[in-house]
C-alpha positions as CSV (number, residue, x, y, z in Angstrom):
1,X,0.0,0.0,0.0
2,X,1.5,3.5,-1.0
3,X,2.8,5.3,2.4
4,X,3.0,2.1,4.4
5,X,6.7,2.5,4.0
6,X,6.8,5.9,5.0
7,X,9.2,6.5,8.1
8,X,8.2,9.0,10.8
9,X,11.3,11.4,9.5
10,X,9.1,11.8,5.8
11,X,6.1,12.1,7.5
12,X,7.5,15.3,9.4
13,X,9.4,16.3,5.9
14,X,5.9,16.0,3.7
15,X,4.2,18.2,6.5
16,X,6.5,20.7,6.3
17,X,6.5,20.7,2.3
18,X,2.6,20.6,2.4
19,X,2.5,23.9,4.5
20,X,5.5,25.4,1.9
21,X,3.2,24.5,-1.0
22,X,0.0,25.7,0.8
23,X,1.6,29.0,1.2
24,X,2.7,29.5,-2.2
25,X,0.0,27.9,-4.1
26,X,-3.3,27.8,-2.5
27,X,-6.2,27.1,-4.8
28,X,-7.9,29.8,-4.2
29,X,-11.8,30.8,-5.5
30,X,-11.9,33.4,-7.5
31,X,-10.2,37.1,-6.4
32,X,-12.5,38.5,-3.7
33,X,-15.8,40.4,-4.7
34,X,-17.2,42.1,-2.0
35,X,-14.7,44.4,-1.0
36,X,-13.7,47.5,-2.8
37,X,-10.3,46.8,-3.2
38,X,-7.8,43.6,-2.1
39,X,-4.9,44.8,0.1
40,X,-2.0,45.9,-2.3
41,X,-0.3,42.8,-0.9
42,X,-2.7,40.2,-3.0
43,X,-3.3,42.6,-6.1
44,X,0.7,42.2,-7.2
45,X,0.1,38.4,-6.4
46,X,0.4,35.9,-9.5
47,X,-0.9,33.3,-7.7
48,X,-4.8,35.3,-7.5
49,X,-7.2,33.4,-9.2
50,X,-8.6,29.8,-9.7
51,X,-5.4,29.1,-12.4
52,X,-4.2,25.9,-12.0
53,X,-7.0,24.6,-9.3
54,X,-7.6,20.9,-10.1
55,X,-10.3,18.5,-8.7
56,X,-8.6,15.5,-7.7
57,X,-8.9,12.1,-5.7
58,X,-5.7,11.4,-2.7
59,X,-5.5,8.3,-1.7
60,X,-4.5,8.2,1.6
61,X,-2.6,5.1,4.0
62,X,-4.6,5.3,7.2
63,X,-6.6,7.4,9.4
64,X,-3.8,9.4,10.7
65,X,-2.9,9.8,7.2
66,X,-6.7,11.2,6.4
67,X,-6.4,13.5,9.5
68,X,-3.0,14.8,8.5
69,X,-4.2,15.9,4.6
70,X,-7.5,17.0,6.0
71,X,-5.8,19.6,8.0
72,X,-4.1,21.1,4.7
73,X,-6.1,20.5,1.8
74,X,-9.6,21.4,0.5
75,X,-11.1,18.4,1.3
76,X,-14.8,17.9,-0.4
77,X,-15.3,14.0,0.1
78,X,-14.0,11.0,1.9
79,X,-14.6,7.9,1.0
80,X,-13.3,5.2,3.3
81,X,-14.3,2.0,1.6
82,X,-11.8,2.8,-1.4
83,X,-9.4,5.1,0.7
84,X,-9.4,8.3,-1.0
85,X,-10.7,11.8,-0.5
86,X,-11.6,14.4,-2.9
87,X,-9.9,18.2,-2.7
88,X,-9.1,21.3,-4.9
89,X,-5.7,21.1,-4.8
90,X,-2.9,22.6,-7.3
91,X,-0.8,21.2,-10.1
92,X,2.6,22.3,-8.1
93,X,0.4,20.1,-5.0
94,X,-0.4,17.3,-7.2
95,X,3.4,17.0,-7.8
96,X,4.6,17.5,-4.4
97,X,2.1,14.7,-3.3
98,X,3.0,12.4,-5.9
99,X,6.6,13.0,-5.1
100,X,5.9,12.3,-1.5
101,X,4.3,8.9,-2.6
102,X,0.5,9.4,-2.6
103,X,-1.5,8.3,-5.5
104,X,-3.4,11.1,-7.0
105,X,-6.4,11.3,-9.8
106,X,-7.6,13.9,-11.7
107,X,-11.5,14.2,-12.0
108,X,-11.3,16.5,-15.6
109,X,-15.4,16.6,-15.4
110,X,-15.5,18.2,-11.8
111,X,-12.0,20.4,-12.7
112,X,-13.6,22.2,-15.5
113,X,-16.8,23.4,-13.9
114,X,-14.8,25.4,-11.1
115,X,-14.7,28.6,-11.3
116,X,-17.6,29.3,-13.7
117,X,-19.7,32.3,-12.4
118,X,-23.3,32.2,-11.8
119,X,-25.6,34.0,-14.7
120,X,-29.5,34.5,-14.4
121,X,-31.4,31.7,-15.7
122,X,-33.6,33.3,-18.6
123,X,-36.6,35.7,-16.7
124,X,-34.9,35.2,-13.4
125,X,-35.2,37.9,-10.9
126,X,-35.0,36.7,-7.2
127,X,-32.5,33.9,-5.9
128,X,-28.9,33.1,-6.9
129,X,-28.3,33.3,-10.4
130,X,-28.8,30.0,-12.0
131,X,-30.2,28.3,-8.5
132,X,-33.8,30.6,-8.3
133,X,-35.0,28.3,-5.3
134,X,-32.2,29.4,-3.1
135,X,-32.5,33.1,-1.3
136,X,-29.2,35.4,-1.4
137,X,-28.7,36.8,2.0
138,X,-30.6,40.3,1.6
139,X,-33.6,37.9,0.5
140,X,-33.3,35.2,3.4
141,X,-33.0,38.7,5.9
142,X,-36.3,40.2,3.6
143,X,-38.3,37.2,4.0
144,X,-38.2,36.4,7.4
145,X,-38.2,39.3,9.0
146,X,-41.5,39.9,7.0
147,X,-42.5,36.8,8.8
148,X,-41.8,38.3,12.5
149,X,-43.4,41.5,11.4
150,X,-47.0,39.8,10.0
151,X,-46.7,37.4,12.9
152,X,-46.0,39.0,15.7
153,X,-47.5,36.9,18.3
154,X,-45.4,33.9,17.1
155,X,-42.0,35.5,15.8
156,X,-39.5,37.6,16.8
157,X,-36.1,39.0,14.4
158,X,-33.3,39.9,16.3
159,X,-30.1,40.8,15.8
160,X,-27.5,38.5,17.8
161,X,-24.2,40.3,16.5
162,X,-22.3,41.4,13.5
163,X,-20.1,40.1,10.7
164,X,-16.5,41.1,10.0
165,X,-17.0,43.2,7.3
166,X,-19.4,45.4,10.0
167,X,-16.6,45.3,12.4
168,X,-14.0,46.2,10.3
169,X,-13.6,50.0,9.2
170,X,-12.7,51.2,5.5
171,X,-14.2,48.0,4.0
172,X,-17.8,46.6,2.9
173,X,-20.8,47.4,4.9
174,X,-21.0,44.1,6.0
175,X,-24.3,42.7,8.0
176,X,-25.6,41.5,11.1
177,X,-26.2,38.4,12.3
178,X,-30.0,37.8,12.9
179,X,-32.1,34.8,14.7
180,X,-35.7,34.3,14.3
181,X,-36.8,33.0,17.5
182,X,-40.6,31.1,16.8
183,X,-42.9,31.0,20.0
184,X,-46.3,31.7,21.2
185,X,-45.8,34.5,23.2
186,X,-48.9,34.2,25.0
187,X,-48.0,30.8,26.5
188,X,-45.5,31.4,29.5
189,X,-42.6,29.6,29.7
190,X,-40.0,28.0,30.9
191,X,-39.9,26.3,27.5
192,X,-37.2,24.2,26.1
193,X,-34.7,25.3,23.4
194,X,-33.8,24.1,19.4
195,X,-31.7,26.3,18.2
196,X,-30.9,25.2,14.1
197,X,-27.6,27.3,12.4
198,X,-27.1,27.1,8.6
199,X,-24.5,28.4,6.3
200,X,-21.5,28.6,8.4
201,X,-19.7,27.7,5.4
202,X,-20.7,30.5,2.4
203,X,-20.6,28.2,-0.5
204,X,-22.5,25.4,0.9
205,X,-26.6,26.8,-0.6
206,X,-28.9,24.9,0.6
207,X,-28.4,25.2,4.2
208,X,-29.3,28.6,4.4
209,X,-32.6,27.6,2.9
210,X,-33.4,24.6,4.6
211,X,-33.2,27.0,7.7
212,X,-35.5,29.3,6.3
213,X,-38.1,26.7,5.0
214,X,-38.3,25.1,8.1
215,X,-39.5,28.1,10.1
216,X,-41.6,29.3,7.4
217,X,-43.6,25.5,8.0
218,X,-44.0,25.7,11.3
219,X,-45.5,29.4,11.1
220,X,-47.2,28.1,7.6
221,X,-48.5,25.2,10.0
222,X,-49.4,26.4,13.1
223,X,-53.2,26.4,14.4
224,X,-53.2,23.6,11.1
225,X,-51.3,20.9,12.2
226,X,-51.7,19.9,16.0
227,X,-48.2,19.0,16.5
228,X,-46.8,22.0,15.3
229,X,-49.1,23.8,17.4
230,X,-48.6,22.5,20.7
231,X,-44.6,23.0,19.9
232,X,-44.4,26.1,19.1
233,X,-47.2,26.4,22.4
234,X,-44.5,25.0,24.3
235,X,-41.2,24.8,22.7
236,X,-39.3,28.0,21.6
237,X,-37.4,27.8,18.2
238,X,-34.4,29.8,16.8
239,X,-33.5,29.7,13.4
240,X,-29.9,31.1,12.3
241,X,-30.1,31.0,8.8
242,X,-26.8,33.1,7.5
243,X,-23.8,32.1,10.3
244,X,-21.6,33.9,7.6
245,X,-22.9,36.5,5.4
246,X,-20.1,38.2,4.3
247,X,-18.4,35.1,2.9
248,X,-22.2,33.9,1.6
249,X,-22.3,37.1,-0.5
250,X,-19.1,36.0,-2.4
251,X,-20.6,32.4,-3.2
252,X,-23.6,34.0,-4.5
253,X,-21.6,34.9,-7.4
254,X,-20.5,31.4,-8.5
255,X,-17.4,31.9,-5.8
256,X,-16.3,28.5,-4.1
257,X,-16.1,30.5,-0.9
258,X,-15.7,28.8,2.1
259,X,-14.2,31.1,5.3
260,X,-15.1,34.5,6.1
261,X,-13.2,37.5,5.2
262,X,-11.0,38.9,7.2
263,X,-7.8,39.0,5.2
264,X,-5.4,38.8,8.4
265,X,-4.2,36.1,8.0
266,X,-3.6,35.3,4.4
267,X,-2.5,38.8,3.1
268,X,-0.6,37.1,-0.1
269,X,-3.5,35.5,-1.7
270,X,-6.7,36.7,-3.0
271,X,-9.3,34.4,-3.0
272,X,-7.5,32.1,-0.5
273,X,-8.1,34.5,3.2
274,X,-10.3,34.2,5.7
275,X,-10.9,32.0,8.6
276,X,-12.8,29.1,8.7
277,X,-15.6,29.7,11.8
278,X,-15.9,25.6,11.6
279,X,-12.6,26.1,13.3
280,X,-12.4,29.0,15.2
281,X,-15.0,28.0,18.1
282,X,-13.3,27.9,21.6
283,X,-13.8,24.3,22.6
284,X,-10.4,22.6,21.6
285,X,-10.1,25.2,19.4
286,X,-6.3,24.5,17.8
287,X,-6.3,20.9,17.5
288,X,-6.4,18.3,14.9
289,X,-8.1,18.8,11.8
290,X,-7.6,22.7,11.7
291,X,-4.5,24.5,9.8
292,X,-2.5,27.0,11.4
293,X,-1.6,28.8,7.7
294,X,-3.6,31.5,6.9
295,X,-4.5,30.7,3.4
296,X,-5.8,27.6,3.7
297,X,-9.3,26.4,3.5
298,X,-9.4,25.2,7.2
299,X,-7.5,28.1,8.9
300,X,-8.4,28.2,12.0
301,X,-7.9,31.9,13.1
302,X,-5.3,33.6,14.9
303,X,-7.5,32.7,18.7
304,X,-9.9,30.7,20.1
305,X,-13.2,32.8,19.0
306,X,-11.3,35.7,17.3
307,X,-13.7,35.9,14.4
308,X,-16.9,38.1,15.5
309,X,-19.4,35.9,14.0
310,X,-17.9,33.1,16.4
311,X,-18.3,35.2,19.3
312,X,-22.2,36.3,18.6
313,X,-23.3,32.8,18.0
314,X,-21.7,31.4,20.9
315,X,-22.3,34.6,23.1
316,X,-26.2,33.5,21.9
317,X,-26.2,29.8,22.6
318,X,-24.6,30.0,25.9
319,X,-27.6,33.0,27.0
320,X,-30.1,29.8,25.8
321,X,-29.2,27.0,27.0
322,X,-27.5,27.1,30.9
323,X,-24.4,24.6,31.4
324,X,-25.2,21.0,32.1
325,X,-21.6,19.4,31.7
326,X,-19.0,19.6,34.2
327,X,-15.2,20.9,33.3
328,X,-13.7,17.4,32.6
329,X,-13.8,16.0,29.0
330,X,-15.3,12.8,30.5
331,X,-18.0,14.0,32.5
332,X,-21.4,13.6,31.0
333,X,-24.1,16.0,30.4
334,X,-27.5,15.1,32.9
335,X,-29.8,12.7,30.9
336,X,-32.5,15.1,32.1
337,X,-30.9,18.1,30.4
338,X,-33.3,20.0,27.8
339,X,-31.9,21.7,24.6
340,X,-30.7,20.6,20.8
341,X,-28.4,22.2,18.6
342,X,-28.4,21.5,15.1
343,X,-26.0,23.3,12.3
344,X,-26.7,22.3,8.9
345,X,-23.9,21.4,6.2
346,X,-23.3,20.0,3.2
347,X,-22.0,18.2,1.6
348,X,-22.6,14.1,1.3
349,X,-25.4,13.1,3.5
350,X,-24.4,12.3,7.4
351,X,-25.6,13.0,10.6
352,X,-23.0,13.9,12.5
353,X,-21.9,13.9,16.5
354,X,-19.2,15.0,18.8
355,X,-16.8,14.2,19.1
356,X,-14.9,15.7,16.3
357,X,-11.9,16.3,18.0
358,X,-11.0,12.9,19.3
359,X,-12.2,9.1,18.2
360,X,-13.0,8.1,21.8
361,X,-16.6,8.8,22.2
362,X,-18.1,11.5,24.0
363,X,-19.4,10.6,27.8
364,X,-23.1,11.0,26.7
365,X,-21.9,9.0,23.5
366,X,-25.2,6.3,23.6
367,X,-27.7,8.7,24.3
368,X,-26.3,11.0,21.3
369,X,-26.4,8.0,19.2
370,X,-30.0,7.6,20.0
371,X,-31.2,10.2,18.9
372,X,-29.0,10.4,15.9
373,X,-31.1,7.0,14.8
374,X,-34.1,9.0,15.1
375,X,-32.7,11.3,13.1
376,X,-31.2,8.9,10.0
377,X,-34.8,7.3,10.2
378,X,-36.3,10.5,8.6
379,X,-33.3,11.5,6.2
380,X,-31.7,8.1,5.5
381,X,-28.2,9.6,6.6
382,X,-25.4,7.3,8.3
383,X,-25.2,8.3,11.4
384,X,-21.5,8.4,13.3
385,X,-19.4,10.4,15.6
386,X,-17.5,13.1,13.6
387,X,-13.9,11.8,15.2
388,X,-14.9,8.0,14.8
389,X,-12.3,5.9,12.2
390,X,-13.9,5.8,9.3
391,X,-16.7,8.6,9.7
392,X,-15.0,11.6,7.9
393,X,-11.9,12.8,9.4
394,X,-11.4,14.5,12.8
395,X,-11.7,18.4,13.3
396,X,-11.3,20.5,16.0
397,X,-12.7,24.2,17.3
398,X,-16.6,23.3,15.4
399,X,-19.4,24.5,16.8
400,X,-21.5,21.4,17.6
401,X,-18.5,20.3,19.9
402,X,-18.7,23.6,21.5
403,X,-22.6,23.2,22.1
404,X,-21.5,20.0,23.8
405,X,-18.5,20.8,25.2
406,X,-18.7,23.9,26.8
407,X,-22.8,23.5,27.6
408,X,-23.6,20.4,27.3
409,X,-26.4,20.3,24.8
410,X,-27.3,17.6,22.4
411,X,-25.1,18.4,19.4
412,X,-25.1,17.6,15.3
413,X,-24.1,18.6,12.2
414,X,-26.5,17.3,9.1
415,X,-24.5,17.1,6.0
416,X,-26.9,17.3,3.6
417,X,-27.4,16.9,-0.3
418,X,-24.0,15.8,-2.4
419,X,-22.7,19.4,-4.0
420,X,-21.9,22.7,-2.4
421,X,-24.0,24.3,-5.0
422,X,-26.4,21.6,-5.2
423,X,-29.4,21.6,-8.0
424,X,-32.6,23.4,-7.3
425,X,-34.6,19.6,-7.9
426,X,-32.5,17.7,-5.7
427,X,-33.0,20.6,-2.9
428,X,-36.6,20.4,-3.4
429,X,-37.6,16.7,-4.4
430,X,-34.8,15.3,-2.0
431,X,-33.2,17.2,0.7
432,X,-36.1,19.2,1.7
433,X,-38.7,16.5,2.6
434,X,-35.7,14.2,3.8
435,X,-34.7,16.8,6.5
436,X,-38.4,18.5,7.4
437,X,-38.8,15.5,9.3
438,X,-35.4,14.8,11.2
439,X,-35.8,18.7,11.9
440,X,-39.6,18.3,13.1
441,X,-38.3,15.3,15.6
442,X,-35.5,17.1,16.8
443,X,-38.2,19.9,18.0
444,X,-39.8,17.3,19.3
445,X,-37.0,15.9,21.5
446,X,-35.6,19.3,22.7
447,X,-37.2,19.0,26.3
448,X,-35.5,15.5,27.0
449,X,-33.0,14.8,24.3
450,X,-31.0,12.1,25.9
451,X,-34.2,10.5,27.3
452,X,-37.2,10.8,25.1
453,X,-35.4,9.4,21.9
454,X,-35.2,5.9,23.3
455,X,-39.0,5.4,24.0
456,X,-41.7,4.8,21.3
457,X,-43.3,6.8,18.6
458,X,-46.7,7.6,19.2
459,X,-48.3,7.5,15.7
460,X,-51.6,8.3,13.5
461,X,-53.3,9.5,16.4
462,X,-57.2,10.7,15.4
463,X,-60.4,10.7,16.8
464,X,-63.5,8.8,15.3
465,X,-65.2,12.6,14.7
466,X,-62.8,15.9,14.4
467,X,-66.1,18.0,15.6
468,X,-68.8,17.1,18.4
469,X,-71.2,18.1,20.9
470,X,-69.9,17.6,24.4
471,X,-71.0,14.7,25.6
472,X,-70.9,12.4,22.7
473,X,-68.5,9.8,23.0
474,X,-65.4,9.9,20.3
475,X,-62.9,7.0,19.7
476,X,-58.9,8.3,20.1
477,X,-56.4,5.6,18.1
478,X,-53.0,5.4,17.8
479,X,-50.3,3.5,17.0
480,X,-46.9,3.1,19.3
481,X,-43.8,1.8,17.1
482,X,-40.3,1.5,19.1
483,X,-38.5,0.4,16.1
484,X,-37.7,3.8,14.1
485,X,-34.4,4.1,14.0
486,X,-31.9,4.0,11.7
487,X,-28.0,4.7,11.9
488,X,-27.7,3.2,8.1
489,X,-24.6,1.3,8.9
490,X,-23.7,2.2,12.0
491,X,-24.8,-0.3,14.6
492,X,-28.1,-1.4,15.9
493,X,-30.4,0.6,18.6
494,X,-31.9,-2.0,21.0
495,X,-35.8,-2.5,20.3
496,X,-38.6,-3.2,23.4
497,X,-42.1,-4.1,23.7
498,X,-44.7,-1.6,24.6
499,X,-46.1,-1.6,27.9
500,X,-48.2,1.4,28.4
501,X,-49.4,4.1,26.4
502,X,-51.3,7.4,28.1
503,X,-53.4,10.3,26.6
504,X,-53.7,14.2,28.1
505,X,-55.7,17.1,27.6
506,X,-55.0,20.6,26.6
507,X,-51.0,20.3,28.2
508,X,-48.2,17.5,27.6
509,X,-48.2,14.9,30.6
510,X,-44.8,17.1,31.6
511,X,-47.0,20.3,32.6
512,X,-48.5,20.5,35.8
513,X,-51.8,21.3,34.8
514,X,-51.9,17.6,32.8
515,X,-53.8,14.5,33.8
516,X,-53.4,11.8,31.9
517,X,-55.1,8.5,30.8
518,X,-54.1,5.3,29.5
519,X,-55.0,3.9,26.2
520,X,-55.1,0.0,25.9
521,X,-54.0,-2.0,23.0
522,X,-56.4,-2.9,20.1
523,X,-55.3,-6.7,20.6
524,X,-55.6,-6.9,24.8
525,X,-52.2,-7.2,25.3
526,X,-48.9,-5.1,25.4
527,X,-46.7,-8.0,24.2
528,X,-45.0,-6.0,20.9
529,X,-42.9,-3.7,19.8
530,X,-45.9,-1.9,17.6
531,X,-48.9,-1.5,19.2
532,X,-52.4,-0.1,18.0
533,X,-53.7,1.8,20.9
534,X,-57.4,3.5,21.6
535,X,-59.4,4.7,24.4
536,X,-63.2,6.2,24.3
537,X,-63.1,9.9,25.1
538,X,-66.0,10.9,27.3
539,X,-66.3,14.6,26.4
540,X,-69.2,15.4,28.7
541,X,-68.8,18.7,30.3
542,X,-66.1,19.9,27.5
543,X,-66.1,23.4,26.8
544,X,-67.2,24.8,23.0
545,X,-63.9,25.2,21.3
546,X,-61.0,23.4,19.9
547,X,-59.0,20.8,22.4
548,X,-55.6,19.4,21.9
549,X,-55.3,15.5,22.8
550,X,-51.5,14.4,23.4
551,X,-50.4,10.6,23.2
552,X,-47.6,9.0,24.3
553,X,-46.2,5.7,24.7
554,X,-43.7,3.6,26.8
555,X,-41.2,0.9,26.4
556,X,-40.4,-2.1,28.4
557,X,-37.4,-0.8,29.5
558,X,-39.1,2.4,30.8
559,X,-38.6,5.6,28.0
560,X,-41.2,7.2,27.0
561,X,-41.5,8.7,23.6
562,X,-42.1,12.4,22.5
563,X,-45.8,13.0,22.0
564,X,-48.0,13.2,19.2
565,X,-51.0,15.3,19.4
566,X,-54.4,15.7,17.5
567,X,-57.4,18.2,17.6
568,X,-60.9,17.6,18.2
569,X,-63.6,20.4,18.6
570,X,-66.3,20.9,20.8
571,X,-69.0,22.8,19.3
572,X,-72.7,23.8,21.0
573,X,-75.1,22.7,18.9
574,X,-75.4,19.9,17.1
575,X,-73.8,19.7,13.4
576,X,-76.5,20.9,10.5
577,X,-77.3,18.0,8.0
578,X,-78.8,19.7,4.6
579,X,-81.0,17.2,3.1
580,X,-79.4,15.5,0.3
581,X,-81.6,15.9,-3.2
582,X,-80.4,13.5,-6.1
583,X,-80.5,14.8,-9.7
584,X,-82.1,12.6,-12.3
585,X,-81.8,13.3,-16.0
586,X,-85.2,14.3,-17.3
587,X,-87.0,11.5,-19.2
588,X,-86.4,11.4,-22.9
């Protein structure tokens, strides 16, 4: 196998030539855009543009091996079973990698698409040119704060911080960094937490509108769909959907963009500066995975949250959701801690956990894995921890090991779709209703995240009649499945029988207020590990008005499952039936 034979003494010497050649020939997208003018370092550069940038597969020896190019290179793919990855590299890296005894491939398909700019498909005028069902950052911004402002009882648009470019005198405007936090206002809290950050990473598009779908849904959907009302009832949402504006706006244009851009650290190359905020968050910020040179793709900036987007999103998080983990890297979060992070990627479809800085697992590694089934169930992702042989490759300073790390809050990363600028029909026939789901559960599971994934789905739950007089009786059904999960090739999550399922009115069984009832199983015994469930609702005395019946259901081994909920409406006087007058053709 190439590199087997490599001594520790080339390792060292093909590190240091990597850096050399990083410094001097970055591939770099195309010269910066968005600021007036490049510092007069980069414009006397020969090295500016995208000349010489090749798409290539590196085969690689081991993990250590994976971990060690992933640090320096552009790294797009991985693909364990066959042992390569797939970067942007250089010619002058090709050769100094082949030199160094790595087998390298061109792809001449994927090298002659980069660098092509983005032009208006014909009558386009909103979107990214070329990609109309993706929103550039002024229209994401647009769109949902004209949700807050025509729904002001459910949604709030706040500005959580500033980019670089804002920070930064003498350059671009730059922007803010906004959340949309979804609630019903008039329902007092406390309320469990899902916070859900997209396009940390400018050129990856449809993150930033996966975000924004999502919250448009559940404002689309509430008072519609019962379980998005009681959520957003009782749950409080916060949508990030543009971690990294500055850099986004670049990308817009057609730009492989990555980083943001602050030029501090890679002065000599334009195109190639900026710092990756993937890599800049202060949990083992500095470690494996992350490059200490300027230029490259996975810079890591020059200290722990230097970058000021860093610092708003984490000074945000860390206001949300209190600290549950102690100061030791072993100790585990409570299983009885509330709160889910989720930060969207792409691309190749994964569902990713922490750690990413180490392959051990982290202390709460089973209950993180849990939930991570649910989660592949929906989407059809594998499922792994981020640092795990033969996952993807291990990174350091990312922001779902700092949710975890530093607060400990159920982390992930979805990697979603398989291109950065991925087609407008496989955003909307594939990763959209793949992930509305995942994102829906993960709502779902934000009050007990390492407890409530384990138990049992409760499932079709209806009522014999959506609208009554009170005091007619009405038939509730269900169905309670333990076996939804799915780490799609990752290992197995253990499967129980039901042995009790329970209904509430008006409040989840959690609130106070709640009593609840059991519901029995269709065949007389809780023996299975799907159930059909019912109970006969006696709704005498029920005020006139819409109710909202929650189910849940329990395992043998004692979880129980997030609810499900469904409506059923109470009116005063009994429904009108119009006579019903069949037309008959007049006789010939």
């Amino acid at each position: 196998m190439i590199g087997a034979m490599r001594t520790p003494t080339r390792k060292t010497r093909l590190l240091v030539l990597f850096l050399l050649l990083s410094f001097l020939l970055t591939p770099a997208a195309s010269a910066r855009v968005n600021r007036q003018s490049p510092p007069p370092e980069a414009q006397s550069s020969p090295e500016a543009a995208l000349q010489g940038a090749l798409i290539a597969k590196v085969y690689f020896a081991n993990t250590d091996d994976l971990n060690r190019l992933a640090g320096d290179l552009d790294v797009w793919e991985v693909d364990h079973a066959h042992g390569y990855l797939v970067a942007m590299v250089t010619s002058e890296q090709i050769t100094g990698l082949q030199a160094a005894g790595y087998r390298v491939e061109v792809d001449a398909r994927r090298t002659a698409a980069i660098g092509l700019r983005n032009v208006p498909l014909p009558g386009q005028t909103s979107g990214i040119p070329n990609f109309p069902c993706y929103r550039t950052v002024e229209e994401t911004y647009a769109s949902l704060a004209r949700l807050a402002a025509d729904h002001p009882k459910l949604a709030a648009w706040i500005d959580i911080g500033d980019s670089w470019e804002k920070v930064t005198p003498g350059g671009e405007p730059g922007y803010d960094l906004h959340a949309l936090v979804l609630t019903n206002q008039s329902v007092p809290g406390p309320k469990p937490d899902f916070v859900l950050m997209a396009a940390i990473h400018a050129r990856e598009y449809a993150t930033a509108e996966l975000a924004a779908r999502f919250a448009e849904h559940l404002v689309e959907q509430y008072g519609v769909n019962p379980d998005v009302t009681w959520l957003l009832d009782h749950f409080k949402v916060h949508i990030l959907p543009q971690a990294n504006p500055d850099g986004r706006k670049i990308a817009e244009t057609g730009d492989l963009w990555r980083k943001n851009t602050n030029p501090q650290g890679c002065k000599l190359l334009p195109g190639s500066w900026g710092t990756d905020l993937n890599r800049n968050s202060s949990f083992k910020w500095g470690g494996v995975g992350a490059s200490t040179f300027g230029c490259d793709q996975t810079y890591r900036g020059k200290s722990a949250a230097s970058e000021p987007e860093t610092q708003a999103v984490q000074s945000y998080l860390a206001a949300i959701f209190p600290d549950r983990r102690g100061p030791a890297d072993s100790d585990p979060a409570p299983l009885d801690s509330s709160g889910v992070f989720i930060t969207l990627h792409s691309y190749w479809p994964l569902v990713l956990f922490p750690w990413g800085w180490q392959p051990g697992p982290a202390p709460n590694n089973a209950q993180l894995e849990t939930l991570g089934r649910k989660f592949g169930f929906f989407n059809q992702y594998p499922v792994c921890q981020s640092g795990e042989p033969g996952c993807i490759y291990a990174t350091s300073g990312t922001s779902d090991d700092w949710a975890y790390g530093d607060l400990g809050v159920a982390a992930y990363t979805f990697e979603v779709g398989t291109e950065f600028f991925q087609s407008c029909s496989v955003f909307e026939n594939e990763i959209l209703p793949d992930n509305l789901p995942a994102l829906l559960y993960a709502l779902k599971a934000a009050r007990r995240p390492y407890q409530a994934p384990a138990g049992p789905d409760s499932l079709q739950v209806s009522v014999s009649a959506g609208q009554v007089q009170a005091g007619t009786p009405v038939l509730l059904t269900a169905r309670a499945d333990d076996t939804r999960y799915d780490s799609n090739g990752w290992g197995q999550e253990p499967v129980q029988a039901i042995v009790a399922a329970r209904y509430s009115l008006e409040a989840p069984s959690w609130k106070g207020s709640a009593q609840t009832h059991p519901l029995d199983p269709a065949d007389g015994d809780f023996d299975a590990s799907q159930e059909d469930l019912s109970a006969n609702l006696d709704t005498t005395g029920w005020a006139p008005g819409r109710h909202l019946i929650y189910v849940e259901s329990r395992d043998a081994a004692g979880n129980w499952g997030v609810p499900s909920a469904v409506f059923l409406t109470i009116t005063l006087e009994p429904p009108v039936f119009l006579p019903v007058i069949h037309y008959a053709p007049p006789a010939d």
